[in-house]
C-alpha positions in Angstrom: 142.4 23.7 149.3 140.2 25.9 147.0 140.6 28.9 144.7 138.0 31.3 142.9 138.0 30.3 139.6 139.2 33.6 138.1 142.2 33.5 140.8 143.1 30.0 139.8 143.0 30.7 136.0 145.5 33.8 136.6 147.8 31.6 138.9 148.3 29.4 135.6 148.9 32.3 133.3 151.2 34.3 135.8 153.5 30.9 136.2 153.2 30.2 132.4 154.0 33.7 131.3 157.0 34.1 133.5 158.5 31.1 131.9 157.9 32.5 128.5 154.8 31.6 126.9 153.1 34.6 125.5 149.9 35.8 127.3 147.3 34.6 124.6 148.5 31.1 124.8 149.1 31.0 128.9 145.1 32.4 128.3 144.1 29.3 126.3 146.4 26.7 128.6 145.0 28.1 131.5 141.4 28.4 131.2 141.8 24.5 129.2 143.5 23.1 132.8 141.1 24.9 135.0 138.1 23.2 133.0 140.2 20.0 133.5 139.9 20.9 137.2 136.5 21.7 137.2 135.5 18.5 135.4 137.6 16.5 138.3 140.6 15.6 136.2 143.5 16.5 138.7 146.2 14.9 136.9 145.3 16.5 133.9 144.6 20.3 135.6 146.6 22.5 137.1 149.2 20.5 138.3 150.3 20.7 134.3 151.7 23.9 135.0 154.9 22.6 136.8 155.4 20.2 133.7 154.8 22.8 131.4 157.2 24.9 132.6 159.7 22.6 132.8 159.5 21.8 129.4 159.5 25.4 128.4 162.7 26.0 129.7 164.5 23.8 127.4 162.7 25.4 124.2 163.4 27.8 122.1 160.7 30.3 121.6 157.9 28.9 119.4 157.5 30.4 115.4 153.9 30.8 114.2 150.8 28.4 114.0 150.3 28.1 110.2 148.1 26.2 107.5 151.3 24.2 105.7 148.3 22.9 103.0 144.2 22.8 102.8 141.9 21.6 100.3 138.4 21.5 100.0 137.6 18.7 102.5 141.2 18.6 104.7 143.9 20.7 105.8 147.7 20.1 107.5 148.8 22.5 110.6 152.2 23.6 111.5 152.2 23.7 114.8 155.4 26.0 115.4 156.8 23.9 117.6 153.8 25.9 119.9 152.6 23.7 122.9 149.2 21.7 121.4 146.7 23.3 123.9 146.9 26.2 121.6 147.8 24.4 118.0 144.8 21.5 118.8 142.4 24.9 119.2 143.3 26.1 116.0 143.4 22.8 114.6 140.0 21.7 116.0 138.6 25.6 114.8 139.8 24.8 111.3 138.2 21.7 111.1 135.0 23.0 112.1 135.3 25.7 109.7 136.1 23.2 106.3 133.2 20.8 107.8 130.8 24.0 108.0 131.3 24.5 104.1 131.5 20.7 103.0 130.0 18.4 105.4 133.2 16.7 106.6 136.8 17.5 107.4 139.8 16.0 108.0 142.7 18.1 109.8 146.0 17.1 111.2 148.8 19.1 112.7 152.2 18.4 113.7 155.4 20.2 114.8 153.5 20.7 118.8 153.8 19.1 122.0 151.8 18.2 125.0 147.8 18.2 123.9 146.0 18.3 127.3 142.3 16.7 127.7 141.5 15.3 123.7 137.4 15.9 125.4 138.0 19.3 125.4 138.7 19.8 121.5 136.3 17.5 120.2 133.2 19.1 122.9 133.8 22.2 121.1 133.2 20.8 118.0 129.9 19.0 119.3 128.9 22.2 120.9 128.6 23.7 117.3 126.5 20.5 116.3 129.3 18.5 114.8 130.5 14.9 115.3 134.1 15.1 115.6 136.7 12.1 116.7 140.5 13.2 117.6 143.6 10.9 118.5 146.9 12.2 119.2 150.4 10.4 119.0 152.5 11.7 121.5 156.0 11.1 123.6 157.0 7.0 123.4 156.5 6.3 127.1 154.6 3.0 126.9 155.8 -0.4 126.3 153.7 -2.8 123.4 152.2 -6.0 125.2 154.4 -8.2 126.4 157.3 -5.5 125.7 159.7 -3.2 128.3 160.6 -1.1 125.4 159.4 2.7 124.9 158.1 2.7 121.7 154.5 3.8 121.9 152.5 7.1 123.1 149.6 7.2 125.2 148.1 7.9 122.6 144.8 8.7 123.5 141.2 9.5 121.6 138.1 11.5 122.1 135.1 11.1 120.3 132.0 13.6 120.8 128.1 13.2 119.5 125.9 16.5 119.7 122.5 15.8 121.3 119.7 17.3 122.4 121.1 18.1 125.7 124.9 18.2 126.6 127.0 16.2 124.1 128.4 12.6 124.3 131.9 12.8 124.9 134.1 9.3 125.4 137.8 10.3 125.9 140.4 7.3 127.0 144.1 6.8 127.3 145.4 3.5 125.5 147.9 2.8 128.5 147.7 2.1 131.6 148.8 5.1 133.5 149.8 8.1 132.0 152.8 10.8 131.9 149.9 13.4 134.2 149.7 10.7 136.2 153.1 9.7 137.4 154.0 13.4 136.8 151.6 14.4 139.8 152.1 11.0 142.0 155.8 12.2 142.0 155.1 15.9 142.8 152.7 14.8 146.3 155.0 11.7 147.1 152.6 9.0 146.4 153.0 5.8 144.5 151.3 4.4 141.4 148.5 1.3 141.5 150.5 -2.1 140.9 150.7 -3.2 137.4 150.6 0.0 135.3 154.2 0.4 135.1 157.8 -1.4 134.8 160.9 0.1 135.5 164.0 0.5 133.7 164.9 -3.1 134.0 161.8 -4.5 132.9 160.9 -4.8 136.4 157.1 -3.9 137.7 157.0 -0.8 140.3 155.0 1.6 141.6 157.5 4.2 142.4 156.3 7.1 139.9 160.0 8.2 139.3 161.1 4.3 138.2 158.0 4.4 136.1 159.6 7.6 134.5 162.6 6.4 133.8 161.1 2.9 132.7 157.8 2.3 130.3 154.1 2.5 131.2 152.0 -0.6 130.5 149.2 -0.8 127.9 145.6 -0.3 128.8 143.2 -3.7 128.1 146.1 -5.8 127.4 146.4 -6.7 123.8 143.6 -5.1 122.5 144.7 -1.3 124.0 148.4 -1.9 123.1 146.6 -2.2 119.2 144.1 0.7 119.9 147.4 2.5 120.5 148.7 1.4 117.7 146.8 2.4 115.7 146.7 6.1 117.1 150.4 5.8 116.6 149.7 5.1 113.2 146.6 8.2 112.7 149.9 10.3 114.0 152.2 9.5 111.9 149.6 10.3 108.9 149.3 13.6 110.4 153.6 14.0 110.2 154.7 12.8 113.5 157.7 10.7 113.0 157.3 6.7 113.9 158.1 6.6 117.2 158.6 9.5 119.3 161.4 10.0 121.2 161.5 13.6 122.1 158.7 16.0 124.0 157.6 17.2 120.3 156.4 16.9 117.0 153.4 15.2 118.3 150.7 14.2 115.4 146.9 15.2 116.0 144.4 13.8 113.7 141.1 15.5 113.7 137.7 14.3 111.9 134.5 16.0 112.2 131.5 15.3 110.5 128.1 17.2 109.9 125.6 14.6 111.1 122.9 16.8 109.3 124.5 15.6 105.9 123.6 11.6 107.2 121.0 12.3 109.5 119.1 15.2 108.7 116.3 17.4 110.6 118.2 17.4 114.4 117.2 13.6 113.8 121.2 12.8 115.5 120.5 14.7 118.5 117.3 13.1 119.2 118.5 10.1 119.0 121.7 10.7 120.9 119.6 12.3 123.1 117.7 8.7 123.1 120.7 6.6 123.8 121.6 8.3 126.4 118.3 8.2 128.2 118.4 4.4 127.1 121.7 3.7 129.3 121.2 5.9 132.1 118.0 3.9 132.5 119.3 0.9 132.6 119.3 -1.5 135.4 122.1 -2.2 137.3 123.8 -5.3 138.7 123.0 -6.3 141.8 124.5 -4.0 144.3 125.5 -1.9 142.0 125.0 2.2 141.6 122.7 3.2 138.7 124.5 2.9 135.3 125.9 6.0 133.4 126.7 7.3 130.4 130.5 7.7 130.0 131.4 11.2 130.2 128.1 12.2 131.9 129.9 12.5 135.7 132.6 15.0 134.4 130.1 17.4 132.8 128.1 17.4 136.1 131.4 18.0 138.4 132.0 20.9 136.2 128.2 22.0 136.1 128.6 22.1 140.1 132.1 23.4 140.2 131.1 26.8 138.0 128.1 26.7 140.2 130.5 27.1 143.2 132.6 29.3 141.3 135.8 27.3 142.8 138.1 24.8 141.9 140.1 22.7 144.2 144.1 22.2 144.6 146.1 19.9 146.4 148.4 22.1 148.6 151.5 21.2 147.5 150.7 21.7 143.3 149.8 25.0 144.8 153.0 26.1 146.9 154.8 24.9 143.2 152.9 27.1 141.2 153.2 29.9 143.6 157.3 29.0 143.5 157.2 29.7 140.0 155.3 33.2 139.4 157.8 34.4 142.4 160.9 32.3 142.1 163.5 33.2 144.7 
């Protein structure tokens, strides 16, 4: 089904206020999952908002989003124990704010939970002209290669390039499913692809709720189970603890860069701009569609969805979040 965008954004607020998120930060969660919608990220959209509010109502209320320390070149949030929607915003402002004054920044935040979409921070920052990369260690759900144990995150990472036009945004999980994922196969009844999950025996499945209660795979084998690794590692410099066993104190490492102090006179975006044009133009294999830039086909879904002015919903997500401004 479909929603006016403005009527979808206060859906997510009305649910997320009820179940006691203040209304600035059910503001910023909302309009970050409607973007995810418009882009045509449905695990990652509005179907957060059941998740969310579950998680909520085992929480105490948050404290404040604070600077714990900052320098001239880095800084350290406290998240508050605040969901990372809102603390990766403030986090991701900071940043551009040192790197504004200095020509690079490093920022990290922990004490949060659940980070949404990394693309959306580090687009921000590459709106304003800056390079910026963000990783994010988060809830061990995934086994290491050739493990059953939960011991890693996700873990995923964004990077974003300013160019000429819109910016250069690669954003990828390091396993093979992920937590949205089975969270929203579970809420419509559907089952997972083979071989991105085990159960809680070791054993593969693609029943979402086994995958739940067992470990997700790693994406790309051995070489994703070390990507993901290594974000583990970037979180645990930023204060997460080792491995995480608990839906918080996630760790967010943020670096953004001003490309003017390496490349200046716009010289970065034109030849961003350049690369881009470079593999779009590309020829494909044979009986292939046209090559294209990674990143490229979410920032046209959401160019067409805001031209539209609608997002769209499966039904169900929607009866759930109607369930939960109006429980009875």
């Amino acid at each position: 089904m479909q929603l006016p965008i403005p009527e979808a954004t206060d859906l997510a607020v009305r649910a997320l206020t009820r179940a006691g998120m203040s209304p600035e930060s059910a503001r910023i969660v909302a309009d970050h999952l409607v973007d995810a919608n418009l882009c045509g990220h449905e695990f990652s959209s509005l179907a957060r908002v059941v998740a969310i509010t579950d998680e909520l109502s085992r929480k105490a209320p948050p404290g404040p989003i604070r600077v714990a320390r900052e320098d001239r070149s880095s800084a350290v949030v406290d998240g508050g124990d605040n969901i990372a929607y809102v603390v990766s915003l403030a986090a991701i402002d900071k940043a551009v704010e040192i790197c504004g004054k200095n020509g690079v920044a490093v920022v990290v935040a922990n004490n949060t939970w659940f980070s949404g979409r990394l693309a959306y921070y580090v687009e921000r920052a590459a709106r304003q002209g800056y390079v910026a990369i963000h990783a994010t260690s988060v809830t061990a759900r995934v086994a290491p290669y050739g493990g059953m144990d939960r011991l890693m995150g996700t873990n995923p990472i964004a990077l974003a390039f300013p160019s000429e036009d819109d910016p250069l945004i690669f954003d990828i999980g390091t396993s093979a499913t992920t937590w949205g994922d089975a969270i929203l196969a579970r809420t419509k009844g559907e089952p997972l692809p083979e071989g991105v999950a085990v159960d809680a025996r070791g054993r593969p499945t693609i029943d979402p709720g086994a995958a739940l209660e067992g470990a997700f795979l790693s994406w790309g084998g051995p070489r994703g189970s070390a990507l993901s690794l290594a974000i583990q590692a970037l979180g645990v410099l930023a204060g997460s603890a080792p491995v995480i066993r608990e839906t918080a104190g996630f760790g967010l490492f943020f670096l953004v860069i001003d490309p003017e102090a390496l490349l200046p006179g716009g010289e970065c975006k034109a030849r961003m701009s350049e690369l881009r044009r470079s593999i779009a133009a590309s020829h494909p294999m044979p009986g292939k569609p046209a090559v294209r830039v990674p990143g490229d086909g979410s920032q046209e879904r959401r160019r067409q969805a805001l031209a539209a002015g609608m997002v769209t919903i499966d039904e169900r997500v929607y009866e759930r979040i109607v369930e939960l401004c109006d429980p009875r």
